[in-house]
C-alpha positions in Angstrom: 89.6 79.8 130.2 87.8 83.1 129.8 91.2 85.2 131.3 92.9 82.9 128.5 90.2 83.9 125.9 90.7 87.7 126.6 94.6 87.5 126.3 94.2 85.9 123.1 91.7 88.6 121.6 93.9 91.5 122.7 96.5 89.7 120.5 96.6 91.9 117.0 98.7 92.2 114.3 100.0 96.3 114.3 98.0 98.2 111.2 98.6 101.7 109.9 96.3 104.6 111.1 95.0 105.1 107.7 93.9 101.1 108.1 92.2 101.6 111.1 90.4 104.8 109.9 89.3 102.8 106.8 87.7 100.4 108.9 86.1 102.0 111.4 84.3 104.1 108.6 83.5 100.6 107.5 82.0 99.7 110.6 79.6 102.9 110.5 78.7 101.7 107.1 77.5 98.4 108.3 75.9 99.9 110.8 74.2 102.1 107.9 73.3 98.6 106.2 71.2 97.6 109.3 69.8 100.9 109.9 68.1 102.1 106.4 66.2 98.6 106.4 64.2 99.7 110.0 64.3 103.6 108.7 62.4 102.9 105.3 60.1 100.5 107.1 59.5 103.1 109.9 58.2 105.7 106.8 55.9 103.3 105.0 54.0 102.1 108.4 52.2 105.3 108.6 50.9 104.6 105.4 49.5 101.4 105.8 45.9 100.7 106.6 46.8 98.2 109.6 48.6 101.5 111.2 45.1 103.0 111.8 44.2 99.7 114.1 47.2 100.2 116.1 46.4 101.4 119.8 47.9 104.9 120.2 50.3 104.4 122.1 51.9 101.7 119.6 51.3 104.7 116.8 53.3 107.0 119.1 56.1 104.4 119.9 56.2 104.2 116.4 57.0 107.6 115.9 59.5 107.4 118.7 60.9 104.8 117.0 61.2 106.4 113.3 63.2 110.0 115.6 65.6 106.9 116.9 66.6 105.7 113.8 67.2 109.6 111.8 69.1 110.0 115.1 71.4 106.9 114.2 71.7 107.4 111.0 73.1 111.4 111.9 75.2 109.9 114.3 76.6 107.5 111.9 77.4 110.0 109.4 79.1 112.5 111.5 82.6 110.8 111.1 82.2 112.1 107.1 80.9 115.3 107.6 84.3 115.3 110.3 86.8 114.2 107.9 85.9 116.0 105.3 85.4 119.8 107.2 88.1 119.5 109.8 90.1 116.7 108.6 90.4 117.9 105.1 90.4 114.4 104.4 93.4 113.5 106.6 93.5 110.4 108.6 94.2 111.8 112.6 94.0 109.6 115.4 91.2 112.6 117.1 89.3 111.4 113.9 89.6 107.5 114.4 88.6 108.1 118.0 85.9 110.2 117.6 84.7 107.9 114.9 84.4 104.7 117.7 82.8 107.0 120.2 80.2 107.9 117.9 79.7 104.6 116.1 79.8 103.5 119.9 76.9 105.4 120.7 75.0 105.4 118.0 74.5 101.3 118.8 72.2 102.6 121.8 69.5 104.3 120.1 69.5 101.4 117.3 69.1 99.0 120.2 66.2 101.2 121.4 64.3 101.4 117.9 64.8 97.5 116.8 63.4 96.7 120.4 60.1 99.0 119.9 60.0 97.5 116.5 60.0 94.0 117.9 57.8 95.2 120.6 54.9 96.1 117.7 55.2 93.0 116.3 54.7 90.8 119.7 51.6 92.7 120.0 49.7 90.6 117.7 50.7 88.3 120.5 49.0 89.8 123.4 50.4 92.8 125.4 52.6 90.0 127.9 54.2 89.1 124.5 54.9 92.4 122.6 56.9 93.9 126.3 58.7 90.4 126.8 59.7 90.9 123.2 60.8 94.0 123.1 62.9 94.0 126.0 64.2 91.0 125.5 65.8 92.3 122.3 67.0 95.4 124.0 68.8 93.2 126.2 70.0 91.1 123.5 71.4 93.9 121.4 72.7 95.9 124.6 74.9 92.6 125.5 76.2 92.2 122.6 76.8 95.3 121.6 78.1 96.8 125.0 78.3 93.9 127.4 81.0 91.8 125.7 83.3 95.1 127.2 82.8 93.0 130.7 83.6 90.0 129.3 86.8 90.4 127.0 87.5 94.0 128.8 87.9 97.4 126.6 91.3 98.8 124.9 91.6 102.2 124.0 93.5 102.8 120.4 97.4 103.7 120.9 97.5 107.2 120.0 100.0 107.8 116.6 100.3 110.3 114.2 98.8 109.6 110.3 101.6 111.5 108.7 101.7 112.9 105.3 98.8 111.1 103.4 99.3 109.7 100.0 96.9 111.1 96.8 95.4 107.2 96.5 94.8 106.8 100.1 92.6 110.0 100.4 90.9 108.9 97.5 89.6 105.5 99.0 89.1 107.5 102.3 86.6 109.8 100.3 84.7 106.8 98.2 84.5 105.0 101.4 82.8 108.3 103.1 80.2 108.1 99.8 79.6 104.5 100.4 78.6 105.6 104.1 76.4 108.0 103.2 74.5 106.1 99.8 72.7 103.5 102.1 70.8 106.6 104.1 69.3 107.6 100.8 68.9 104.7 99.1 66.2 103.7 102.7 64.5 106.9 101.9 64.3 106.9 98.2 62.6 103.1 98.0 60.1 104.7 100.3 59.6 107.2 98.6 58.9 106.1 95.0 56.5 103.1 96.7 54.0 105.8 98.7 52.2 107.2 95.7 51.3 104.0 95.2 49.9 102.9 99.1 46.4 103.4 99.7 47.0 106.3 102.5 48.5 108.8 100.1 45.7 109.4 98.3 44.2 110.5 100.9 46.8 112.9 102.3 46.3 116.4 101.6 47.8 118.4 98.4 50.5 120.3 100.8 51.7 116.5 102.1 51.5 115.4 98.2 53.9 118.3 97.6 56.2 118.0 100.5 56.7 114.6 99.5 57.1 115.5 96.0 60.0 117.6 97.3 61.5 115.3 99.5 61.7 112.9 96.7 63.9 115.3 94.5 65.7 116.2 97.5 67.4 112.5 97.9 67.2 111.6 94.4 69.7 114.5 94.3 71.7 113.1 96.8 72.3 109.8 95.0 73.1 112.0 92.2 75.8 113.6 94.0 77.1 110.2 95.3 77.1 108.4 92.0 78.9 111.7 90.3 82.7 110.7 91.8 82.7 107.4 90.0 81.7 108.8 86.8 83.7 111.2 87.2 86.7 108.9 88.1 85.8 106.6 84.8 84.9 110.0 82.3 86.8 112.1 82.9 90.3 111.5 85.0 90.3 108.0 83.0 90.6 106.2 86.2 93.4 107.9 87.2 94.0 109.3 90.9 94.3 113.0 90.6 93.4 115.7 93.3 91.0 117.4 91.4 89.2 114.0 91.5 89.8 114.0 95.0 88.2 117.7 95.3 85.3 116.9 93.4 84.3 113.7 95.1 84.9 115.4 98.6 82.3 117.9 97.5 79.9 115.5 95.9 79.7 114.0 99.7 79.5 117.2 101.5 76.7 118.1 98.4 75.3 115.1 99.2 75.1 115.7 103.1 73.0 119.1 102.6 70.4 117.4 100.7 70.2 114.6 102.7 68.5 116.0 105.6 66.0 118.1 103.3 64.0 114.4 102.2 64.6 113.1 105.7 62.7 116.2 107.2 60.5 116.1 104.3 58.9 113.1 104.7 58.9 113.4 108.8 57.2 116.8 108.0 54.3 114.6 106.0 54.5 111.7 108.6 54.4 114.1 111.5 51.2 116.1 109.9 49.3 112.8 108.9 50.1 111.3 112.5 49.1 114.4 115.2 46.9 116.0 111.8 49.0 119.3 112.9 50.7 121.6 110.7 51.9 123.3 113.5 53.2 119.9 114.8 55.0 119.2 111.3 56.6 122.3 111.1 58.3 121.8 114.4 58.9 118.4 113.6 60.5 118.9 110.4 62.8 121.8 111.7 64.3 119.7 114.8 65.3 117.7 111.9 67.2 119.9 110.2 68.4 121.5 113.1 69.7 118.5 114.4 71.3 117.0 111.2 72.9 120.9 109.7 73.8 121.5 113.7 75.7 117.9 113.6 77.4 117.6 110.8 77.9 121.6 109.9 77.6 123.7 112.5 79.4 122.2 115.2 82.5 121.0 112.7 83.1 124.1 111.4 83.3 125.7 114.9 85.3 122.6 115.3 87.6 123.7 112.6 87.4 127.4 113.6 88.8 126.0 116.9 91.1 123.8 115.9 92.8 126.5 113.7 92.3 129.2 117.0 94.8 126.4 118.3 97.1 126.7 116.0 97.4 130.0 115.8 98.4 131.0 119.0 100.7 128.0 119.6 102.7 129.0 116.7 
């Protein structure tokens, strides 16, 4: 039955590259979907009074948790910041397997962070409960997410060239990439308008009050940038696909990806101070943040690019 059930899986019907990219960019915007629920939570527990009761450890844990989930969520977006810097928005089969081996792994860290969560919440259960819990999901999460490999067994994607790209297929590829991206601000930017009015900001000091304050402009002008392209598409262009549509919403996302990281390590910068009550502390917290999201998704892809064109050059 189960080597009959495996045959039958590995049965597909043949889709285009461009297909397969389009959907496993879908894929890393589910994941997206589950993540910015856990991140925006993650933000707000700092501020609530019940946070103050938690054992430190749990407060720590916490913290571990909210670094797991800006790590998924930078994981998650790398496949955008790819396409659109070394891809130039063209569909390759490096990008569609680079974009399962990240979405891949960035299901590990996720699994991690929603078994701490669970974890807290067993604790009002007694210390027996909250580790049962937590590991219990881990396990849950890791078998379903990895361990059905073992059971239906793993098939690498048939390696085939995208060929010349049509003007309305890059244009889907590129709104698609903007939907990916949206959900990470919209987790932060709920936060964020909700925290003036918890009962721990007002007691955070006037440096944390403007940090946030930044923070907050920082993603509201990243969902500026990612509503631009469809205005633009309805204003201006009429609808109509055109490449300077296609230019402008490319670097709407890319806009979008350098302000992005500016309210994530924003806020981390204010949880981070109000957490270790270290400036010092924030400072280094916030700037392994940025280091880690502008390294990702700029740094390494342009040296990817640089390479990539190195290449090139001295096979022609």
């Amino acid at each position: 039955m189960q080597i009959y059930l495996g045959q039958w899986l590995r049965q597909s019907v043949p889709v285009s590259l461009r297909t397969k990219v389009k959907n496993a960019l879908d894929e890393a915007r589910i994941l997206v979907l589950g993540v910015q629920v856990l991140l925006g939570f993650q933000y707000r527990a700092f501020f609530e009074p019940a946070f103050d009761r938690l054992p430190r450890l749990n407060q720590h844990l916490k913290l571990g948790g909210l670094a797991l989930l800006l790590g998924v969520m930078g994981l998650t977006l790398l496949p955008a910041a790819r396409h659109r810097l070394v891809e130039r928005g063209e569909d390759t089969f490096a990008l569609l397997r680079f974009t399962l081996n990240v979405v891949g792994l960035a299901l590990f860290p996720f699994a991690v962070a929603l078994g701490l969560d669970l974890y807290d919440l067993g604790w009002t259960r007694g210390p027996a409960v909250a580790v049962a819990l937590g590991v219990a999901t881990f396990a849950a999460a890791a078998g379903f997410w990895y361990g059905i490999a073992l059971v239906f067994g793993h098939r690498s994607p048939p390696e085939e060239e995208g060929g010349e790209m049509k003007l309305e297929d890059k244009i889907v590829q590129v709104l698609t990439e903007a939907r990916v991206v949206l959900p990470g601000a919209q987790a932060l930017l709920g936060f964020q308008l909700a925290m003036t009015l918890m009962q721990g900001y007002e007691s955070l000091p006037e440096a944390s009050k403007d940090m946030h304050l930044a923070a907050t402009c920082a993603i509201a002008l990243t969902v500026i940038f990612l509503m631009a392209p469809p205005a633009y598409h309805r204003i201006v262009e009429g609808g109509e696909d055109t490449e300077r549509f296609h230019r402008f919403a490319s670097w709407m996302v890319l806009g979008a990806m350098v302000t992005l990281p500016l309210g994530f390590a924003g806020d981390l910068w204010v949880v981070v101070r109000k957490h270790f009550g270290s400036v010092a502390a924030a400072h280094l917290g916030a700037a392994a943040a940025l280091l880690f999201f502008y390294g990702l998704w700029f740094v390494a892809m342009l040296a990817l690019r640089a390479r990539r064109r190195d290449r090139q050059r001295t096979s022609a």
